[in-house]
PyMOL Python script that loads the backbone (N, CA, C, O; Angstrom):
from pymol import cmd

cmd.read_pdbstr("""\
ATOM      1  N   UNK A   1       4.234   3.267  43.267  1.00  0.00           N
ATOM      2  CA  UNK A   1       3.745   3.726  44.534  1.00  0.00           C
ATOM      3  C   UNK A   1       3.523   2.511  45.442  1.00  0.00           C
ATOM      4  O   UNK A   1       3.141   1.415  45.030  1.00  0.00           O
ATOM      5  N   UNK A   2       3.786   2.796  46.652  1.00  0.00           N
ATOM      6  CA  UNK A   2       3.706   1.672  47.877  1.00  0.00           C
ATOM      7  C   UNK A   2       2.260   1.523  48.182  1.00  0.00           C
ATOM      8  O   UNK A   2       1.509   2.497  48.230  1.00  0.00           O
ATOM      9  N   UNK A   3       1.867   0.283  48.390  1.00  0.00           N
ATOM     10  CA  UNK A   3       0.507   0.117  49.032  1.00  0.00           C
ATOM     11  C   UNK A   3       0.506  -0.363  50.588  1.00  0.00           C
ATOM     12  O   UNK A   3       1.254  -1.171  51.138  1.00  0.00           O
ATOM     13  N   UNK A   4      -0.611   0.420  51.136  1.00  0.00           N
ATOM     14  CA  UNK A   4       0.185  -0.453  52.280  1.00  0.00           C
ATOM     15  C   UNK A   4      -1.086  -0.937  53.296  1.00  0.00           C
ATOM     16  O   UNK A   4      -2.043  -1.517  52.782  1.00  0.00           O
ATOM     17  N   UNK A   5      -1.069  -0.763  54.275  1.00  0.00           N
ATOM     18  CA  UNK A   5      -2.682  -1.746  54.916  1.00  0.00           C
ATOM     19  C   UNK A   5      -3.899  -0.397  54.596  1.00  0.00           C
ATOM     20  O   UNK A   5      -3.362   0.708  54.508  1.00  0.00           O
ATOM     21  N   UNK A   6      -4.961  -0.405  54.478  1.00  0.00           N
ATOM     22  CA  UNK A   6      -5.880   0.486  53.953  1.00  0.00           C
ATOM     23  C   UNK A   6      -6.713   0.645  55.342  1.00  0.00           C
ATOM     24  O   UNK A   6      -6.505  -0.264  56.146  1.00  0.00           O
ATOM     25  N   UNK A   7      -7.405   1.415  55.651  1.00  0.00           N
ATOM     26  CA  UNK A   7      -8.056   1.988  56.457  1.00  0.00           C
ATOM     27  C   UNK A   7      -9.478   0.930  56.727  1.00  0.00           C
ATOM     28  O   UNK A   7      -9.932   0.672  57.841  1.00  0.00           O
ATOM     29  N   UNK A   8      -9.960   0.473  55.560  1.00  0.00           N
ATOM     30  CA  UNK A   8     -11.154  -0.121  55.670  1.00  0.00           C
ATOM     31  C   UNK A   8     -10.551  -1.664  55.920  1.00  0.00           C
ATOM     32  O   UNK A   8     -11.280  -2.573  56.315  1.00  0.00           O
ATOM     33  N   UNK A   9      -9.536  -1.790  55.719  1.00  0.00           N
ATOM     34  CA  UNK A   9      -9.347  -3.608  56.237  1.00  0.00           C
ATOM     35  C   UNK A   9      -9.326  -3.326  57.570  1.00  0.00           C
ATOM     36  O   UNK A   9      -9.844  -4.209  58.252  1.00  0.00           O
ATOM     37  N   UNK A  10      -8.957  -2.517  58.085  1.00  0.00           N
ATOM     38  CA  UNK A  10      -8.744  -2.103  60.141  1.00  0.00           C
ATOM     39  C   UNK A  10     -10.500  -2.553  60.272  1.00  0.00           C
ATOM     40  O   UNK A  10     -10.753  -3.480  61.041  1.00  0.00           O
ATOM     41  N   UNK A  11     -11.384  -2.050  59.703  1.00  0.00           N
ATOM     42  CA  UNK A  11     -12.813  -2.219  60.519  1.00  0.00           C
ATOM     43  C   UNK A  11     -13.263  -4.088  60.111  1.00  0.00           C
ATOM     44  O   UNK A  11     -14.362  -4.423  60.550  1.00  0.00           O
ATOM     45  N   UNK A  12     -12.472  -5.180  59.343  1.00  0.00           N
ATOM     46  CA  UNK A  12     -12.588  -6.183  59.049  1.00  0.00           C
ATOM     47  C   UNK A  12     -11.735  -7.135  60.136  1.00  0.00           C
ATOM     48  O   UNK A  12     -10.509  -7.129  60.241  1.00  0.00           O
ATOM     49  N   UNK A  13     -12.481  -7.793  60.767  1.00  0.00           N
ATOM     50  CA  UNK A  13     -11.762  -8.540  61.339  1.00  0.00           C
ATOM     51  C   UNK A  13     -11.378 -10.238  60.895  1.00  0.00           C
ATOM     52  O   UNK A  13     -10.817 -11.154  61.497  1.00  0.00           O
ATOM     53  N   UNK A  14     -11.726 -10.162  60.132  1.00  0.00           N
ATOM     54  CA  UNK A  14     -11.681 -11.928  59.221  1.00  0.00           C
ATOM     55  C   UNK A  14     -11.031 -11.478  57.672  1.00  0.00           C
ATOM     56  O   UNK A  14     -11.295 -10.719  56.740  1.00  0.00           O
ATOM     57  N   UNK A  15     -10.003 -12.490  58.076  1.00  0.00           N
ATOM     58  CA  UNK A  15      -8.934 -12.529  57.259  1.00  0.00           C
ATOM     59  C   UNK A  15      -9.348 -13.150  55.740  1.00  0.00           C
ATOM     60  O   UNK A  15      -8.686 -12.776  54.772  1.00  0.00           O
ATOM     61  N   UNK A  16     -10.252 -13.929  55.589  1.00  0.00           N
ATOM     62  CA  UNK A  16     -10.871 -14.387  54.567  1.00  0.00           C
ATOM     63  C   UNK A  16     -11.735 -13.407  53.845  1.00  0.00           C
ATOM     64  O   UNK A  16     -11.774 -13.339  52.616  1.00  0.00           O
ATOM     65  N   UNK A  17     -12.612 -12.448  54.873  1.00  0.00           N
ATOM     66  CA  UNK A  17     -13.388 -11.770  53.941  1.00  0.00           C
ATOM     67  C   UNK A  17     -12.417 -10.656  53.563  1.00  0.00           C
ATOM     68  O   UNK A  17     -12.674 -10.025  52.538  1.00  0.00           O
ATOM     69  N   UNK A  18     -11.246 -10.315  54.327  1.00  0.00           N
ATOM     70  CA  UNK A  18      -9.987  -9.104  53.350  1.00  0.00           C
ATOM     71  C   UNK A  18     -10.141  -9.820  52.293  1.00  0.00           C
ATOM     72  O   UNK A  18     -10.843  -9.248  51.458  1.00  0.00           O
ATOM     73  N   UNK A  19      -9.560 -11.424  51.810  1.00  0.00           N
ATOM     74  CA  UNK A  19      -9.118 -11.888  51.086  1.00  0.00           C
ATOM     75  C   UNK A  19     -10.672 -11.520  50.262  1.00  0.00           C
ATOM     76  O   UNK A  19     -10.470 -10.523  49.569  1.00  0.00           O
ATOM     77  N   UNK A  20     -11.647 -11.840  50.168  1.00  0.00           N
ATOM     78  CA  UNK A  20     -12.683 -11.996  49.280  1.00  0.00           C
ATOM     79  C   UNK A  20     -13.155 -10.893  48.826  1.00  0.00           C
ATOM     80  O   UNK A  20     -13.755 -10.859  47.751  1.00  0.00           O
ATOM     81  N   UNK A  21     -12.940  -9.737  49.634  1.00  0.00           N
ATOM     82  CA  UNK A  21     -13.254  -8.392  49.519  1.00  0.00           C
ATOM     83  C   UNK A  21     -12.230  -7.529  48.163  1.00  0.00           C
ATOM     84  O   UNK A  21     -12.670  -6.730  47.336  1.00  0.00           O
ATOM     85  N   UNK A  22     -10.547  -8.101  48.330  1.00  0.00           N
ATOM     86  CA  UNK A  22     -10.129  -7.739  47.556  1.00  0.00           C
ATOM     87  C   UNK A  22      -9.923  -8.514  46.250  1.00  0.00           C
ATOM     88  O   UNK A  22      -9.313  -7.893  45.379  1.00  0.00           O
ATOM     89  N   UNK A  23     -10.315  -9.736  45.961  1.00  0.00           N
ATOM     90  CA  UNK A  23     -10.547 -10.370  45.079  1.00  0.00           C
ATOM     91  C   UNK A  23     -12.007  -9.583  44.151  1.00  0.00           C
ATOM     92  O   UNK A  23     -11.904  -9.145  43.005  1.00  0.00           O
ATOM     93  N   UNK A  24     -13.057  -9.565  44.829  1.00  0.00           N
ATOM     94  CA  UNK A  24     -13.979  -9.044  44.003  1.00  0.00           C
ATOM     95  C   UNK A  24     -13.762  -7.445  43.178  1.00  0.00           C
ATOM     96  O   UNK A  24     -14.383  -6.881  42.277  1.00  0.00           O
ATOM     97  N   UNK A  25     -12.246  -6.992  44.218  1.00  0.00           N
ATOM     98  CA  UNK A  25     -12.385  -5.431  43.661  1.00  0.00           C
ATOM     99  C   UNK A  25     -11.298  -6.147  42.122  1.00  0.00           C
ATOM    100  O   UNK A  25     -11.410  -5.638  41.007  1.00  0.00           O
ATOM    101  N   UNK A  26     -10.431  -7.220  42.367  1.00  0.00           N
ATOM    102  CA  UNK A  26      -9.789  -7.038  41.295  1.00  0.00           C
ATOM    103  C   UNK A  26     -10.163  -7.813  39.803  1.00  0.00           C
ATOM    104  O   UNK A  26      -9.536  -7.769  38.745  1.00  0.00           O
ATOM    105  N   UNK A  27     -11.571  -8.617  40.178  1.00  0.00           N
ATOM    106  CA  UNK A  27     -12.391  -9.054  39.437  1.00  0.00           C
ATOM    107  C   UNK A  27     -12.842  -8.178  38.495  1.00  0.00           C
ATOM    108  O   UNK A  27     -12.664  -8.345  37.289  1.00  0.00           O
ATOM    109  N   UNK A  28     -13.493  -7.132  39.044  1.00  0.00           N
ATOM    110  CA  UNK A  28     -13.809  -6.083  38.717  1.00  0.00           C
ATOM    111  C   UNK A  28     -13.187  -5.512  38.085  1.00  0.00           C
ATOM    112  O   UNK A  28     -13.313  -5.414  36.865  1.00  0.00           O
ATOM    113  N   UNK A  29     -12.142  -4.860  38.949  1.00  0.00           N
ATOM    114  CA  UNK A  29     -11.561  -3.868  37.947  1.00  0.00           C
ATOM    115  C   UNK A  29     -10.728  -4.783  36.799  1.00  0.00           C
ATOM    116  O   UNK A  29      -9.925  -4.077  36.189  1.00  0.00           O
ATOM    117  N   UNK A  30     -10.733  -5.713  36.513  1.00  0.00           N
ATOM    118  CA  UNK A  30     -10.182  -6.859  35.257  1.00  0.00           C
ATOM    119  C   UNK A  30     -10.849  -7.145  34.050  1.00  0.00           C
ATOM    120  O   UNK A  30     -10.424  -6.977  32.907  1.00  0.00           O
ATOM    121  N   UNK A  31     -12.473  -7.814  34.596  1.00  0.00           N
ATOM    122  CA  UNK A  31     -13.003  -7.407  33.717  1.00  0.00           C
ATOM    123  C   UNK A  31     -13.944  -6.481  32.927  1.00  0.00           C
ATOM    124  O   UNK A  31     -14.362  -6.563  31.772  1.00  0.00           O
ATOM    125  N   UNK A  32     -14.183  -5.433  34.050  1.00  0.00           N
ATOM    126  CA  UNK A  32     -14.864  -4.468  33.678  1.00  0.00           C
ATOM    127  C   UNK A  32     -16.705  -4.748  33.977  1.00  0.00           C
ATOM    128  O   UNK A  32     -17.136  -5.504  34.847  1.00  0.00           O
ATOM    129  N   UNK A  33     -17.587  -3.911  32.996  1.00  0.00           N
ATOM    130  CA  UNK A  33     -18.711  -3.606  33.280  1.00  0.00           C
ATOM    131  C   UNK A  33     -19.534  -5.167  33.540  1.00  0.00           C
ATOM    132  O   UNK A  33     -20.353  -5.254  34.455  1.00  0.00           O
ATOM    133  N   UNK A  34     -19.310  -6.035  32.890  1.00  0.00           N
ATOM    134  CA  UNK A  34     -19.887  -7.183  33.314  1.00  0.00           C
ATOM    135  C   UNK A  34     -19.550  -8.143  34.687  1.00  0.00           C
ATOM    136  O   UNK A  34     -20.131  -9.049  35.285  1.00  0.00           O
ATOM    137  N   UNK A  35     -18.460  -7.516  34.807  1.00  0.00           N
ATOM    138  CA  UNK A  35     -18.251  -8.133  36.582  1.00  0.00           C
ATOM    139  C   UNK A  35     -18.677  -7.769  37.500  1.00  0.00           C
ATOM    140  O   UNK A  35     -19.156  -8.504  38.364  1.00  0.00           O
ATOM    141  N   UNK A  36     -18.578  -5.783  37.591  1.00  0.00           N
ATOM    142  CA  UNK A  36     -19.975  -5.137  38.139  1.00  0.00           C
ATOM    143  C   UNK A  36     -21.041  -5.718  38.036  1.00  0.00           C
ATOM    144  O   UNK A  36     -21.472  -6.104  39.122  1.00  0.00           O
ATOM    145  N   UNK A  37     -21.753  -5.982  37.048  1.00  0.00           N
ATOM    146  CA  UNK A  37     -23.523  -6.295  36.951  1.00  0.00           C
ATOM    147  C   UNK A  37     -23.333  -7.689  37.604  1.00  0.00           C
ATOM    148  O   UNK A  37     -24.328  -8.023  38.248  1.00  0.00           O
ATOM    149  N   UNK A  38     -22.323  -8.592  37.610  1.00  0.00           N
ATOM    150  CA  UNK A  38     -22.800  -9.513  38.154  1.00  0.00           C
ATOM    151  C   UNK A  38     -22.451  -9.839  39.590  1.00  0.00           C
ATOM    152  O   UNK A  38     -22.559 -10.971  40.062  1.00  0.00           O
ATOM    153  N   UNK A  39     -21.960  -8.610  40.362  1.00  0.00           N
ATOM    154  CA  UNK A  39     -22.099  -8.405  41.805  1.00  0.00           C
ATOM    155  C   UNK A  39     -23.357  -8.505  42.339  1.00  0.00           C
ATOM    156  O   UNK A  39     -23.487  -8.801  43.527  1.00  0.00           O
ATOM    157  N   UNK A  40     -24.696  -8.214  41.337  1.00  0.00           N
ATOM    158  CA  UNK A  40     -26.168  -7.357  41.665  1.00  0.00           C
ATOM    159  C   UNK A  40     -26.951  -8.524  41.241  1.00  0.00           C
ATOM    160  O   UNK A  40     -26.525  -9.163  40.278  1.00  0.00           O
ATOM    161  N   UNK A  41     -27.930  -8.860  41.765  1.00  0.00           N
ATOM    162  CA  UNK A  41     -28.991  -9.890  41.239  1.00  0.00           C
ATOM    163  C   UNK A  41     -29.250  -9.488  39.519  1.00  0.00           C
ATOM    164  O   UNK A  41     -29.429 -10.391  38.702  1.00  0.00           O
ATOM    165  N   UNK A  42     -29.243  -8.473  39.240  1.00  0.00           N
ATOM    166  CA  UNK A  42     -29.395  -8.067  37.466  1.00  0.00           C
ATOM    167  C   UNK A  42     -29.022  -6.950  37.515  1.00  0.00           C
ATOM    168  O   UNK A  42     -28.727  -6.434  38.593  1.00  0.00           O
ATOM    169  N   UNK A  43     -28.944  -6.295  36.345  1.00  0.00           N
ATOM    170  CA  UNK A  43     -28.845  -5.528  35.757  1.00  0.00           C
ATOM    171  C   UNK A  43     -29.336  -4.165  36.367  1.00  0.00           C
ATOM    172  O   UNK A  43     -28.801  -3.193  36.898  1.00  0.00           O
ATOM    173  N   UNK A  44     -30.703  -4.587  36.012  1.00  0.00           N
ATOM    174  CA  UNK A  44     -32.292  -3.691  36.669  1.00  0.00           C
ATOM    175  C   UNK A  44     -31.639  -2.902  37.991  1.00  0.00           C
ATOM    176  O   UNK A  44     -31.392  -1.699  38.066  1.00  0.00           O
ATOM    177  N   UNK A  45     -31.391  -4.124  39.210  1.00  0.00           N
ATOM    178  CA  UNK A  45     -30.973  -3.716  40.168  1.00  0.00           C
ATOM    179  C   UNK A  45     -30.150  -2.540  40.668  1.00  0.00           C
ATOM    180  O   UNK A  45     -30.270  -1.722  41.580  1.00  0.00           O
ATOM    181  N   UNK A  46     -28.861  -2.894  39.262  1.00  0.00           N
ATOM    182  CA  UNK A  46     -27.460  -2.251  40.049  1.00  0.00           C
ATOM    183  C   UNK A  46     -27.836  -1.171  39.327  1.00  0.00           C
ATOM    184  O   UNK A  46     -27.329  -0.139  39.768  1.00  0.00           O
ATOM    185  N   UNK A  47     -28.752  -0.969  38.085  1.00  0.00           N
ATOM    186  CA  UNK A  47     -29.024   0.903  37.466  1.00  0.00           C
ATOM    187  C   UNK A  47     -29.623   1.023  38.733  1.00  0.00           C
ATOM    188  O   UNK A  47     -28.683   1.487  39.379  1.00  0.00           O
ATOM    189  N   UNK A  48     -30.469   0.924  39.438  1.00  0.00           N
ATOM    190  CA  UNK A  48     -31.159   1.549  40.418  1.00  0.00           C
ATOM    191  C   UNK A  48     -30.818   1.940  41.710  1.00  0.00           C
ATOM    192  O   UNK A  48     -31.278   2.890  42.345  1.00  0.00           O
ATOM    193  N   UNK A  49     -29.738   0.904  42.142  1.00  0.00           N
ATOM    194  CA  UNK A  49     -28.853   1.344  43.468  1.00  0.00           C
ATOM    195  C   UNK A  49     -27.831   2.370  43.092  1.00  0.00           C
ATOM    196  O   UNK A  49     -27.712   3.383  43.782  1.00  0.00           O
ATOM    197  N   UNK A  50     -26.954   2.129  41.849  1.00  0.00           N
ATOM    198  CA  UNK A  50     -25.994   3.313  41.148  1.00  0.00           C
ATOM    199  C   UNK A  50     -26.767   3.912  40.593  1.00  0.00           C
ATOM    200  O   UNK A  50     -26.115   4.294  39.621  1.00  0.00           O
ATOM    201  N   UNK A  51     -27.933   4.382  40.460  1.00  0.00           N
ATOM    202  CA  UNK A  51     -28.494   5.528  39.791  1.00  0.00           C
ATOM    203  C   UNK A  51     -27.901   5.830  38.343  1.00  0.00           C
ATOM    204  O   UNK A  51     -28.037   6.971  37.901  1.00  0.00           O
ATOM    205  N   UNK A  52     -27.116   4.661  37.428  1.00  0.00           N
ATOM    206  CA  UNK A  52     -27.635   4.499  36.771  1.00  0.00           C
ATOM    207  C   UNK A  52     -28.893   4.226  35.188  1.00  0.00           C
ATOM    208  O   UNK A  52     -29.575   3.206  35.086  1.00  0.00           O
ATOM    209  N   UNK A  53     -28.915   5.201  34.312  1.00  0.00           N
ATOM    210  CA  UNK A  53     -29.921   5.082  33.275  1.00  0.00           C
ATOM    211  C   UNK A  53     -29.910   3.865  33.119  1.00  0.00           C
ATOM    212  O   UNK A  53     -28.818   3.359  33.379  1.00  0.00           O
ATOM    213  N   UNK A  54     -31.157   2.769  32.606  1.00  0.00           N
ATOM    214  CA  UNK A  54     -31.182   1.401  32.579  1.00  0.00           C
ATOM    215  C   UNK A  54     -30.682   1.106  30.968  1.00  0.00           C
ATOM    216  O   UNK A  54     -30.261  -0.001  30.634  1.00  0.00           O
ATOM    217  N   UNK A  55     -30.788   2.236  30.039  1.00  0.00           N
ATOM    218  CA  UNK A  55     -30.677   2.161  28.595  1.00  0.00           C
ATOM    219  C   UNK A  55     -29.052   2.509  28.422  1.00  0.00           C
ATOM    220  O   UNK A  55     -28.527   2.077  27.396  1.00  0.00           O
ATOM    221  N   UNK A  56     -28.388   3.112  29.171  1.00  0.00           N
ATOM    222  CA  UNK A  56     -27.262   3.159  29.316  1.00  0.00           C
ATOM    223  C   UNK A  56     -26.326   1.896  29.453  1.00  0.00           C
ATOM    224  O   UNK A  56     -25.440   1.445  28.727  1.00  0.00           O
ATOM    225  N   UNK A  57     -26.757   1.573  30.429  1.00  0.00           N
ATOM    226  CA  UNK A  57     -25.909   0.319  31.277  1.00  0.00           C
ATOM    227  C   UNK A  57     -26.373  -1.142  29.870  1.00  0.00           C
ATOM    228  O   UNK A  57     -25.645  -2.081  29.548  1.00  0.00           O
ATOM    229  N   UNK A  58     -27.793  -0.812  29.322  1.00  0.00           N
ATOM    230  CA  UNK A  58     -27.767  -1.711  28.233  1.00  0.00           C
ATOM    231  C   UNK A  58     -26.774  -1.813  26.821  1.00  0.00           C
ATOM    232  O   UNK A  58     -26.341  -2.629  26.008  1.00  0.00           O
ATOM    233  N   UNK A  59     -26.755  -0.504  27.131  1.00  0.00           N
ATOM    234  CA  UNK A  59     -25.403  -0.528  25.754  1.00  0.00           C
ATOM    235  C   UNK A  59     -23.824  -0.426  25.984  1.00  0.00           C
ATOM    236  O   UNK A  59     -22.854  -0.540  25.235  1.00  0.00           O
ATOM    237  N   UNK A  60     -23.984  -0.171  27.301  1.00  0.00           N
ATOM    238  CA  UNK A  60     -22.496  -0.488  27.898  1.00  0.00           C
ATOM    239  C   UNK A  60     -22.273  -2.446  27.785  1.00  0.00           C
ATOM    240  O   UNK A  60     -21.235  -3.059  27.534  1.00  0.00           O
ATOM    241  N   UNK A  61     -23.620  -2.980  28.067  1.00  0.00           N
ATOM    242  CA  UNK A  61     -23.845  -4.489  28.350  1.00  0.00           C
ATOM    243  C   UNK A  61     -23.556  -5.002  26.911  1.00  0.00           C
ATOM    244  O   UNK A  61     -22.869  -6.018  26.811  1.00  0.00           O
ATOM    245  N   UNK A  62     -24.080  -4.309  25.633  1.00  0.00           N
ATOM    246  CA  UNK A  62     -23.759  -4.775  24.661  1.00  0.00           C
ATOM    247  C   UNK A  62     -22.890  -4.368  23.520  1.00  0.00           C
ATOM    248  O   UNK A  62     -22.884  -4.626  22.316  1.00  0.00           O
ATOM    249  N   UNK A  63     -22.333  -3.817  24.125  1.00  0.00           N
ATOM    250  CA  UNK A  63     -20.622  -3.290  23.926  1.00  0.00           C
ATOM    251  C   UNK A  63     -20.868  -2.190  22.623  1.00  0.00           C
ATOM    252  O   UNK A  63     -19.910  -1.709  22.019  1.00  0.00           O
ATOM    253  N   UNK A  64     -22.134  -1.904  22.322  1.00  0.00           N
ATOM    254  CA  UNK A  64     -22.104  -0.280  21.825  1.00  0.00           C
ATOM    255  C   UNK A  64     -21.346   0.584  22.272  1.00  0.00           C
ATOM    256  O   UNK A  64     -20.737   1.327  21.502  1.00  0.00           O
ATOM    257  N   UNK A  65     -21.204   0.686  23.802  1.00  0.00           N
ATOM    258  CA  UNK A  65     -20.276   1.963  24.496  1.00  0.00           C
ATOM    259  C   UNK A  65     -19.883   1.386  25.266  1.00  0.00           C
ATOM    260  O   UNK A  65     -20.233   0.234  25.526  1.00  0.00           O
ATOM    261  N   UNK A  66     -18.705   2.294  26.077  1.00  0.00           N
ATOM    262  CA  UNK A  66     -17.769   1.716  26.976  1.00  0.00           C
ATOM    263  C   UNK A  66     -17.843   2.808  28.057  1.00  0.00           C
ATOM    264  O   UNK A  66     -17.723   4.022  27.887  1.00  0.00           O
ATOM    265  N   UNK A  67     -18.077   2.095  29.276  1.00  0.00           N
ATOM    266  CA  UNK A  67     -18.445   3.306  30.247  1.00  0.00           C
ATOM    267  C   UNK A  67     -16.402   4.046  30.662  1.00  0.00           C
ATOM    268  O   UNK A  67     -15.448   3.286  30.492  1.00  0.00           O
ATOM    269  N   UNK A  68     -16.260   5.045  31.002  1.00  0.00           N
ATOM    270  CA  UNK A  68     -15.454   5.841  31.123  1.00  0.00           C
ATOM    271  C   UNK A  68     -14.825   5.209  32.049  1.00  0.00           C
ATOM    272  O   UNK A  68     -15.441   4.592  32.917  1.00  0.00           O
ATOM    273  N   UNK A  69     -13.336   5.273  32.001  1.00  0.00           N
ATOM    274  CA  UNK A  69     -12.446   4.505  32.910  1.00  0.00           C
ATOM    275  C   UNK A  69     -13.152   4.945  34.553  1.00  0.00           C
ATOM    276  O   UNK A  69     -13.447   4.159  35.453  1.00  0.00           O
ATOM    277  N   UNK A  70     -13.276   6.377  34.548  1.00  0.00           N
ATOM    278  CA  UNK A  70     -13.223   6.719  35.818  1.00  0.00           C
ATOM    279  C   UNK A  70     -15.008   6.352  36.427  1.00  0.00           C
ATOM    280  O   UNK A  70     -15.367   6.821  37.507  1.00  0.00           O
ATOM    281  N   UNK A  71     -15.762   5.674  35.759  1.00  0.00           N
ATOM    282  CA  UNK A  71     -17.260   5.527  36.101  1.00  0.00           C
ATOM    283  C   UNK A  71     -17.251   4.354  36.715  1.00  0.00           C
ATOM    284  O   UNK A  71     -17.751   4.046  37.797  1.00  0.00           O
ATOM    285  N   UNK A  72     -16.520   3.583  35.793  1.00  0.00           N
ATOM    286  CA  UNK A  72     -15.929   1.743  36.187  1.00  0.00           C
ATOM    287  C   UNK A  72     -15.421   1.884  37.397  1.00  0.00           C
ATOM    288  O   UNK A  72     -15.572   0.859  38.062  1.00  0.00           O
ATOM    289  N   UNK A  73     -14.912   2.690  37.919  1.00  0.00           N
ATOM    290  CA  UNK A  73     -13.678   2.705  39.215  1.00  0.00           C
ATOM    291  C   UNK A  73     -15.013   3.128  39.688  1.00  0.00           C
ATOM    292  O   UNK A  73     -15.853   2.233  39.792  1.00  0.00           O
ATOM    293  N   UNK A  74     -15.324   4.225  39.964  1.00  0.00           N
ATOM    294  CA  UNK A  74     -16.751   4.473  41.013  1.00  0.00           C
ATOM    295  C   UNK A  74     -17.614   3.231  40.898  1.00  0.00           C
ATOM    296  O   UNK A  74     -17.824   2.739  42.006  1.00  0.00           O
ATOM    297  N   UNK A  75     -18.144   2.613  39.954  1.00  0.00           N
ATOM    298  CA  UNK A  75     -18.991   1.520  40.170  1.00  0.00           C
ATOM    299  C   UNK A  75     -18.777   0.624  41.001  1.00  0.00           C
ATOM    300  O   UNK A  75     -19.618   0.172  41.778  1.00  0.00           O
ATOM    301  N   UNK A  76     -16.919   0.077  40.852  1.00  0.00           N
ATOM    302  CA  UNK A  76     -16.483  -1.001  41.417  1.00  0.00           C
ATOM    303  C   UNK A  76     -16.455  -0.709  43.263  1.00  0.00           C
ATOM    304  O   UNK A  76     -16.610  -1.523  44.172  1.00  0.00           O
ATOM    305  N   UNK A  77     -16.158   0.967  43.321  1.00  0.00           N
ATOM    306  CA  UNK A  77     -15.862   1.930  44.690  1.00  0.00           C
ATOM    307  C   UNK A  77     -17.287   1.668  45.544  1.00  0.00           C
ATOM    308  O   UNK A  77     -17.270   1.447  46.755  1.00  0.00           O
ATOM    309  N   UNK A  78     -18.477   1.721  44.780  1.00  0.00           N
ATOM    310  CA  UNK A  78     -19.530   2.033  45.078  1.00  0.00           C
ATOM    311  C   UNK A  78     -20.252  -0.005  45.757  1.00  0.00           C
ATOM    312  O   UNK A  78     -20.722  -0.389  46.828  1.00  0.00           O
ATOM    313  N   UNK A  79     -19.962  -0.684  44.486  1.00  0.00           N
ATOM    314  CA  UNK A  79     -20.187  -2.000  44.908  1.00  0.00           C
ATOM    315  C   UNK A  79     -19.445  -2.693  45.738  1.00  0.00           C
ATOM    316  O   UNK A  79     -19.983  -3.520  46.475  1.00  0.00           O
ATOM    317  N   UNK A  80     -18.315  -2.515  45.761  1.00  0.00           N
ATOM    318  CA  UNK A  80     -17.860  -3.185  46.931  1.00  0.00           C
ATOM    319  C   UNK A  80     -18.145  -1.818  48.651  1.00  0.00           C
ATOM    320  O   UNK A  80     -17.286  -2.259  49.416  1.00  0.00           O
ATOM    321  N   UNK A  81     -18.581  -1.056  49.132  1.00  0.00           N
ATOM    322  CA  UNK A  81     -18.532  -0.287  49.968  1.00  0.00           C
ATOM    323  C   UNK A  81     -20.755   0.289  50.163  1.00  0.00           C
ATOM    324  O   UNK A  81     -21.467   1.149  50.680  1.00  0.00           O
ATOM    325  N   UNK A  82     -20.840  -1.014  49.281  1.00  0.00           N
ATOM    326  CA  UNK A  82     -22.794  -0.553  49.591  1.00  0.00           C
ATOM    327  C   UNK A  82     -22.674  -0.623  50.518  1.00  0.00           C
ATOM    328  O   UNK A  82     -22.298   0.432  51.029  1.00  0.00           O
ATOM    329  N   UNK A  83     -22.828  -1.591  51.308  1.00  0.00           N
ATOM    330  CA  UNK A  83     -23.175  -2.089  52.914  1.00  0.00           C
ATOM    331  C   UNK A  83     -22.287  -0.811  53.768  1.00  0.00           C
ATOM    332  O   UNK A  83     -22.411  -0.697  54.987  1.00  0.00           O
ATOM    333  N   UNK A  84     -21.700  -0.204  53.238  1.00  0.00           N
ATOM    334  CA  UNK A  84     -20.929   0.696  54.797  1.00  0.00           C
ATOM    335  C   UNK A  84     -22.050   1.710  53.998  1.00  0.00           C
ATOM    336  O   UNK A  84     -22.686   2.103  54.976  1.00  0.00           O
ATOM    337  N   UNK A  85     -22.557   2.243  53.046  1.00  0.00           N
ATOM    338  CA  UNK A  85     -23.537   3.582  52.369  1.00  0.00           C
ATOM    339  C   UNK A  85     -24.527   3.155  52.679  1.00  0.00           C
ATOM    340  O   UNK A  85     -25.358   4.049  52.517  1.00  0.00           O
ATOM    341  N   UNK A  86     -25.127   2.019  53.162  1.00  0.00           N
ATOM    342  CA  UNK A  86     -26.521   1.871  53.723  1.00  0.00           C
ATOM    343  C   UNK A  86     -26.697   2.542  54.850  1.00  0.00           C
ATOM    344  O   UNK A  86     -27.746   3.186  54.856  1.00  0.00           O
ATOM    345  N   UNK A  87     -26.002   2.631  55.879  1.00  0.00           N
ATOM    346  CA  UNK A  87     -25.993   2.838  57.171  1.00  0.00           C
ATOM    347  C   UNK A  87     -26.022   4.077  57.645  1.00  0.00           C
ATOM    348  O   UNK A  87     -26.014   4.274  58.860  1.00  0.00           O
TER     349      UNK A  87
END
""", "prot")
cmd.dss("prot")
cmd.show_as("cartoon", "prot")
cmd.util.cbc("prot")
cmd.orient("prot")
């Protein structure tokens, strides 16, 4: 499938933060749940802005469980796009 300019780079006008914006999504989606948490000052934090169980995200952290492909994609959806859900 073709990718092609996305809707949310139109409201970016600096070419560096496209660049940094899509670097962090592919950080993310690369290495998974620990690249999320370390978007967030801790842990604590990002259960509480993603709503989140804190005992959850601890055993996702210590590789007891593996959060669901499609939770990872919302997490990563959700952390990179806080700042436009604040508003």
């Amino acid at each position: 499938m073709e990718r092609g300019w996305q809707e949310w780079m139109s409201e970016i006008a600096d070419t560096d933060k496209i660049a940094d914006v899509l670097r962090r999504i592919y950080t993310m989606a690369n290495e998974g749940f620990a690249a999320v948490v370390r978007q967030y000052k801790n842990m604590r934090q990002m259960c509480q802005l993603l709503g989140i169980p804190y005992s959850t995200a601890q055993k996702w952290s210590l590789g007891k469980q593996k959060p669901a492909s499609y939770l990872l994609m919302l997490m990563v959806y959700a952390t990179v796009n806080y700042d436009k859900m604040q508003k």
